[in-house]
C-alpha positions in Angstrom: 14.5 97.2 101.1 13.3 98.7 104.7 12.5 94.2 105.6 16.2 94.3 104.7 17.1 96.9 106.6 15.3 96.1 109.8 16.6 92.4 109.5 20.3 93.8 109.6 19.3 96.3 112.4 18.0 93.3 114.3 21.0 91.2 114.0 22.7 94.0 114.6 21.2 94.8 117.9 21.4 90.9 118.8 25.2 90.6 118.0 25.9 93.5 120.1 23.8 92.1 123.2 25.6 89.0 122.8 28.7 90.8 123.1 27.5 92.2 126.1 26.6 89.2 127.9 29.9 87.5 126.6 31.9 90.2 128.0 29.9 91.0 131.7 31.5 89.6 134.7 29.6 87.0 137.0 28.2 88.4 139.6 29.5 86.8 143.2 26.4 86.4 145.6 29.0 85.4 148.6 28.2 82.5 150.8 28.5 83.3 154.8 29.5 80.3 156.9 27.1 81.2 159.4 23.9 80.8 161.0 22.1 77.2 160.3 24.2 75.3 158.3 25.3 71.9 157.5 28.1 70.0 155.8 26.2 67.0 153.0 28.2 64.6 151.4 26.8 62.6 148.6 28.0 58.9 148.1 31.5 58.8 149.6 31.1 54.7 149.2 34.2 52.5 147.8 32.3 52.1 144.7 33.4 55.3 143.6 36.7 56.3 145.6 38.1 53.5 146.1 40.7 51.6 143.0 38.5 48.3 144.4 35.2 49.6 143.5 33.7 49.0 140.1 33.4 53.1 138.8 37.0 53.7 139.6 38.4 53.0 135.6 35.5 55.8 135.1 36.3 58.2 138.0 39.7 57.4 138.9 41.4 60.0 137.0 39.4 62.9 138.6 39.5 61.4 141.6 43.6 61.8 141.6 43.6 65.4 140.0 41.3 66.5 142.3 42.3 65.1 145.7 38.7 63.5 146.2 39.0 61.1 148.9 41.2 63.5 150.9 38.9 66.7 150.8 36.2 65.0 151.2 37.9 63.9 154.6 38.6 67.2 155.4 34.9 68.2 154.7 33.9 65.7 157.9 36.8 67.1 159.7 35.8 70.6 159.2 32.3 69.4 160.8 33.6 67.6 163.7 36.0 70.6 164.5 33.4 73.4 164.3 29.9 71.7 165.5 28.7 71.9 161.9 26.1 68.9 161.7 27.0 66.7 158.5 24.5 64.6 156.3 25.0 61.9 154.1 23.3 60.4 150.9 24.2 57.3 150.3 23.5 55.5 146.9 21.8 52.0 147.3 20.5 49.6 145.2 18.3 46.4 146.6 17.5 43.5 144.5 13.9 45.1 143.7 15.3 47.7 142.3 17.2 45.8 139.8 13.4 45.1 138.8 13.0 48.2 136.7 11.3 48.4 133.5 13.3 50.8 132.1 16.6 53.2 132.3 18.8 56.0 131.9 22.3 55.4 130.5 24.2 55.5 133.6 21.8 53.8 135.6 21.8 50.7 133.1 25.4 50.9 133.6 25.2 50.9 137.6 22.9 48.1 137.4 25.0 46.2 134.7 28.1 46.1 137.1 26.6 45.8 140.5 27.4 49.3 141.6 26.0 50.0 145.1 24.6 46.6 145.5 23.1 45.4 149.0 21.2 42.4 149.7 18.9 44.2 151.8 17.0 47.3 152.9 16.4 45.1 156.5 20.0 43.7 156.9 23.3 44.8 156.9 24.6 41.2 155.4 27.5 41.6 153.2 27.7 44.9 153.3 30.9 45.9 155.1 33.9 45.7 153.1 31.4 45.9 149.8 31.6 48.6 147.4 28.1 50.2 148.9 29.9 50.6 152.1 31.6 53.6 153.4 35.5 54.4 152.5 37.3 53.0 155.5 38.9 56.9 156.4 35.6 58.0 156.6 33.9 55.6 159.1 35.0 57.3 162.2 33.4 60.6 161.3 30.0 58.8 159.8 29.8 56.9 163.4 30.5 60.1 165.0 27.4 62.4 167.3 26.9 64.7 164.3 26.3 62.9 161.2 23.0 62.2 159.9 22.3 59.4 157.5 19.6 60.1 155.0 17.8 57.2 153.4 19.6 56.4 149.8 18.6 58.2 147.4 18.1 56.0 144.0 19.1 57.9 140.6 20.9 60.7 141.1 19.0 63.7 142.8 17.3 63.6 146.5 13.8 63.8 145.7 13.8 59.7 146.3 15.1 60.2 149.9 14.6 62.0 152.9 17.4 63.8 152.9 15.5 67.8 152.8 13.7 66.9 155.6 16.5 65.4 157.7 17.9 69.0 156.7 14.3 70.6 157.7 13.6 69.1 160.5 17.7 70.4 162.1 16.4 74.2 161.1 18.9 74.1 158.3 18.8 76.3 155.3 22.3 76.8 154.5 24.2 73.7 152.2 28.2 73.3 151.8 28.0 70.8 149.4 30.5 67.8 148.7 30.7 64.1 147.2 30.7 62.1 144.4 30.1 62.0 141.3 30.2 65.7 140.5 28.2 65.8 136.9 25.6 63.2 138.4 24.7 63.1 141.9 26.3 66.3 143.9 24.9 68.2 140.8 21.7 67.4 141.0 21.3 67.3 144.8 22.3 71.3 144.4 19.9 71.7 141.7 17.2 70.4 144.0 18.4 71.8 147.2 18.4 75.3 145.6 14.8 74.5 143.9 13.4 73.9 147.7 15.3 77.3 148.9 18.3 76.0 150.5 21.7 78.3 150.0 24.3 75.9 147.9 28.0 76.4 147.9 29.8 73.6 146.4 33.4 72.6 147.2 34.4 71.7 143.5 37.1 69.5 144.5 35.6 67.2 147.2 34.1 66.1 144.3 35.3 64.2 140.9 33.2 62.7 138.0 33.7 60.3 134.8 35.9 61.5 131.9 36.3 59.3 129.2 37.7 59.5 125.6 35.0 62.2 124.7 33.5 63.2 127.4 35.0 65.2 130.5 31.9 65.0 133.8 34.2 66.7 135.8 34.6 70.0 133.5 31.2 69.9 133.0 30.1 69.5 136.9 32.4 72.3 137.7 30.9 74.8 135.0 27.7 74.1 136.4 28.8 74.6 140.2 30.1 78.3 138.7 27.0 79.0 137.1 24.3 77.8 139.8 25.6 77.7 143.5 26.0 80.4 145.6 29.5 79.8 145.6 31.8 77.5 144.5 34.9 76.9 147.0 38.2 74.9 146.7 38.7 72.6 149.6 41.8 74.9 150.7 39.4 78.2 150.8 36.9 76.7 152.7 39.4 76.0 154.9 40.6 79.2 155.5 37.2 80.8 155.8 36.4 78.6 158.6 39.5 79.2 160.4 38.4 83.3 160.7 35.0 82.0 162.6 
């Protein structure tokens, strides 16, 4: 009887914690745009924003709801127009990297339909106009005096590039975060820009991801931006916050 008892005490207790959690407000750390920081964009290629490129039937719908390709170009306008330094991570693949022994899903997908292809990590043959190449409303900004390049970085995160210490090496330590896809790669560059103790805000839509028949990336990216960035801005509030500086 008192096992009893104590079990229905304990579930008790738990149920009402539960309760609690369920029903406590998320705290709001804040996110100064101050002191060293830096715009990064993560693949803003054709391949993904463009109808051309070979993700769109995946991304395309986001894409529109969200205004992607147009905050994103705000995102490199905000940069020019404040002398906030901008990075880039592009996504590449090389023919030795379609060598791999084995796969995740979405990378076997990539690699099935040629996504990000170049023919080489030494020349730049075939790659203008392809769907590793830059959107064409972008190019002006990425040629401009304050954008940095990283190397590519090859699944989805930045531990495969150089792209923290690009970010080291400028004295940054403060990330406004921006790109595609939103459930793959701008998610995990903010997991692993927080993990090296960079402050992440993430402009959730400057970003887009895949939703299919039963499964929605971009709800799921955006849950995730709530729940682990600093803050999570709309491209519009961003805007305003930058115009009181």
């Amino acid at each position: 009887m008192k096992t009893i008892y104590l079990k229905q005490l304990l579930n008790l207790t738990i149920g009402l914690c539960m309760v609690q959690v369920a029903n406590a407000q998320l705290p709001e750390p804040g996110f100064e745009i101050n002191g060293n920081i830096a715009i990064v964009i993560t693949d803003p290629q054709i391949d993904f924003l463009s109808t051309k490129g070979v993700a769109w039937g995946a991304v395309g719908e986001s894409v529109m709801e969200n205004n992607t390709i147009a905050n994103i170009e705000t995102l490199f306008k905000l940069g020019e127009q404040h002398g906030i330094p901008v990075f880039v991570s592009p996504h590449y693949y090389y023919p030795h990297d379609h060598k791999w022994k084995f796969e995740g899903v979405l990378e076997k997908l990539m690699h099935n339909i040629k996504m990000f292809d170049r023919e080489s990590q030494v020349s730049s043959n075939g790659f203008e106009g392809s769907g590793a190449d830059w959107m064409p409303q972008y190019k002006q900004y990425i040629n401009g005096g304050n954008v940095t390049v990283s190397g590519p970085h090859k699944v989805y995160g930045p531990e495969s590039n150089d792209l923290a210490l690009q970010l080291r090496k400028q004295g940054i330590d403060k990330v406004i975060l921006g790109g595609m896809s939103g459930n793959l790669c701008v998610e995990s560059h903010m997991r692993e820009l927080i993990e090296n103790g960079f402050e992440v805000a993430v402009v959730g839509d400057a970003t887009a991801s895949a939703k299919l028949p039963d499964l929605d990336g971009n709800k799921a990216a955006q849950v995730n931006f709530k729940l682990i960035s600093s803050k999570l801005f709309t491209t519009e509030e961003l805007v305003s916050e930058m115009a009181k500086k």
